[in-house]
N, C-alpha and C positions, 0 to 999 in steps of 0.2 A: 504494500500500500504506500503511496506518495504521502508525505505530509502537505503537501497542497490539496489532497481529497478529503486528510483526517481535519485539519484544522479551518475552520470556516470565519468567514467577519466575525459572525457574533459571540465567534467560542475566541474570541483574540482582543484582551482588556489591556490597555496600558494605562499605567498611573491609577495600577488600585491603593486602596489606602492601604500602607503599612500598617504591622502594629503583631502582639504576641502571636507566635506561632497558631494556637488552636482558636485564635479568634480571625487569623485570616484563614486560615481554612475552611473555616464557616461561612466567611464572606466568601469565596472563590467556590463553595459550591451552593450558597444560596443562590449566586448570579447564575449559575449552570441551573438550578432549581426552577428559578423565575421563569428562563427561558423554553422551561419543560423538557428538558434532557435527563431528570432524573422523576423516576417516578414515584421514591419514598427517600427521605431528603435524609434524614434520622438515621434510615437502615446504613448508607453512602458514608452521612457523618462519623458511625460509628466504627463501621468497616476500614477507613482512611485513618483514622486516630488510632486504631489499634494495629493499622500497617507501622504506622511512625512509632508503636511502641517497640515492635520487635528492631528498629534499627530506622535514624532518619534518611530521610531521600535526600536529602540536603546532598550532592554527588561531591561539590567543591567549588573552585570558580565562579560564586556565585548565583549557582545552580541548583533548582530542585525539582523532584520527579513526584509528586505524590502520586500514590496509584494505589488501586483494589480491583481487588476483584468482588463483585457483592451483586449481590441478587437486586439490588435499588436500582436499579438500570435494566432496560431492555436491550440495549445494543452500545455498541463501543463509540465511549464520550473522550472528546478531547478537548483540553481550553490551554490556552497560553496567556500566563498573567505576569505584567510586572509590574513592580515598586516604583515609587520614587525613591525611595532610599534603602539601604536595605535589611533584611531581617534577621532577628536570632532564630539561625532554625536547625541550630544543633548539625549543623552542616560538618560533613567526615572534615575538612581541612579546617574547621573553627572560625572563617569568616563568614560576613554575614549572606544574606542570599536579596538578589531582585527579579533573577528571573525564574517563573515556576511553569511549569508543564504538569498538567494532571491528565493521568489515565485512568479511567474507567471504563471496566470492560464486568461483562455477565461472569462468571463462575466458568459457563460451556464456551465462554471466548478465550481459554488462556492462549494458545497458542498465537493467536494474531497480536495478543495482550504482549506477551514476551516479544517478539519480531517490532513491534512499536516501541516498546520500551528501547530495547536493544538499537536500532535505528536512531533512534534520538539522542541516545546515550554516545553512540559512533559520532553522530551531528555534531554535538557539545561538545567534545573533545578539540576541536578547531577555536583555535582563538578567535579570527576572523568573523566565523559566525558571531559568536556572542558578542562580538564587538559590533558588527552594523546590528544585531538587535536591542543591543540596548540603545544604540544613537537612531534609532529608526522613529521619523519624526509621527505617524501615522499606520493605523492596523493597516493600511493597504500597500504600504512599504514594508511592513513585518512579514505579508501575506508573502508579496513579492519576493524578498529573500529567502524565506522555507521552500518558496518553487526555484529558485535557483539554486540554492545547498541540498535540499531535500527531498528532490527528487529525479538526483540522479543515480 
C-alpha cells in the first residue's frame, strides 16, 4: 500500500495542541472519532494506552508511531499529527516528539498493520523526510511529500 492511498487530507492535522502524552492521545483520536473513522472511541483509547504501556512508540528523532490493533475500528485508520513544539513521550532516545503517525488496524488486519508500520518506520529513518515535514507549510504539501518518499 502507498502512503498517499493510507493517508488522506482529513486524516493529516498540523499544529495540534501539544500537551501530556495521554491527553494528546485523546485528542488525536477524538479528531479520528469526530471524523467517524472509529466506531467505539473508548474501546481504541484503551487499546492505544495499553500498547504504550508494554513499550513507547516514541521511535526517536522526534518520532512517534502509536498503533493497535482493536476491534474499535472496522478497517485500517491512519492520521498524521504534529506539534508545535514538542512532546514528552517517553520517546527510546529521551527527546521530545512533534511528529506522530497513528495506526489502527482491526485485530484480522495484522499483516497489512505490520507492512505499514514497517514502511513508515523505513520512511522515518531518512532525515530529509522529516525535515521537509516538519517545515511543510500546509497538509497539501505534507500530502505531496508522502507521495514523493512514500510511494516509491
Amino acid at each position: 500500500m502507498k502512503l498517499s492511498e493510507l493517508f488522506k487530507e482529513r486524516n493529516v492535522v498540523l499544529d495540534i495542541e501539544p500537551g501530556p502524552k495521554k491527553a494528546l492521545l485523546e485528542r488525536i483520536l477524538g479528531d479520528l472519532d469526530g471524523k467517524k473513522l472509529i466506531k467505539d472511541f473508548h474501546q481504541v483509547f484503551r487499546d492505544v494506552i495499553e500498547r504504550e504501556k508494554v513499550m513507547s512508540t516514541g521511535i526517536g528523532n522526534g518520532v512517534a508511531i502509536p498503533h493497535a490493533y482493536t476491534d474499535g475500528v472496522d478497517q485500517l485508520v491512519a492520521g498524521f499529527y504534529r506539534t508545535r513544539s514538542g512532546v514528552d513521550f517517553a520517546a527510546l532516545d529521551g527527546e521530545t516528539v512533534d511528529l506522530f503517525f497513528i495506526i489502527l488496524g482491526p485485530k484480522a488486519s495484522r499483516r497489512d498493520h505490520i507492512k505499514i508500520l514497517a514502511k513508515i518506520s523505513r520512511l522515518l529513518s531518512h532525515e530529509d523526510f522529516r525535515d521537509e515535514v516538519r517545515k511543510a507549510a500546509g497538509v497539501e504539501e505534507v500530502l505531496a511529500i508522502f507521495k514523493r518518499f512514500g510511494d516509491r
